[in-house]
C-alpha positions, 0 to 999 in steps of 0.5 A: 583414251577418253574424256576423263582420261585427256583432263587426267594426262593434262593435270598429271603433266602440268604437274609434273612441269609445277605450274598452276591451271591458271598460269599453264591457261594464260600461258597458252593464251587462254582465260585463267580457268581454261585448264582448270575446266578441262581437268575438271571434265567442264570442257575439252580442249579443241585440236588446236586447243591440245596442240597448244597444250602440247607445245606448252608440255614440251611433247607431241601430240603423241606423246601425249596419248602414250600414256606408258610414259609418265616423262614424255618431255624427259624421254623425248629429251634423251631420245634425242641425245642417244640420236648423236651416240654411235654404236659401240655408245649405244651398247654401253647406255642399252648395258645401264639401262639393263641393270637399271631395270632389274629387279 
C-alpha cells in the first residue's frame, strides 16, 4: 500500500460512515482540513495520526490495510457475534453464507 492508496482507503471509509473531512478532522482532534489534506495526497497522517483515525473508523489498524474488505467495521462487528455461536450455530450461519455467495 502506498501514498495514494492510505489517502484512498481513508476517503473510502469515511464515506461509507457519512461524515464530512471537516467534522471526521475535528472529531479526531485535528484542524478542520486534516483530512482533507490526506485525501488530497497534501500530507500523511502520523502513526499515531492513523491510530486515531482508525479508532474513529471503528477498525484496527489492520483492518485498515486489508484492503479485501470494503466493511472492515461491519465485519468486525460480526465477527464478534459469530465468537458467541457454538458449532452446530456456526454450520447453519457457514450454510447461509454459501448460498449467499453463489452465483
Amino acid at each position: 500500500m502506498d501514498e495514494k492508496d492510505v489517502s484512498l482507503r481513508i476517503a473510502r471509509l469515511r464515506e461509507k460512515k457519512g461524515v464530512s473531512a471537516r467534522d471526521m478532522s475535528l472529531s479526531i482532534g485535528q484542524n478542520a482540513g486534516y483530512i482533507n489534506n490526506i485525501e488530497l495526497g497534501k500530507a500523511m497522517p502520523s502513526l499515531g495520526g492513523l491510530f486515531y483515525i482508525c479508532d474513529y473508523l471503528g477498525i484496527t489498524p489492520a483492518e485498515f490495510f486489508d484492503t479485501e474488505s470494503n466493511e472492515p467495521a461491519k465485519i468486525k462487528e460480526i465477527v464478534a457475534y459469530l465468537k458467541e455461536l457454538d458449532s452446530a450455530q456456526l454450520d447453519n450461519i457457514a450454510g447461509i453464507i454459501k448460498g449467499l455467495i453463489k452465483k
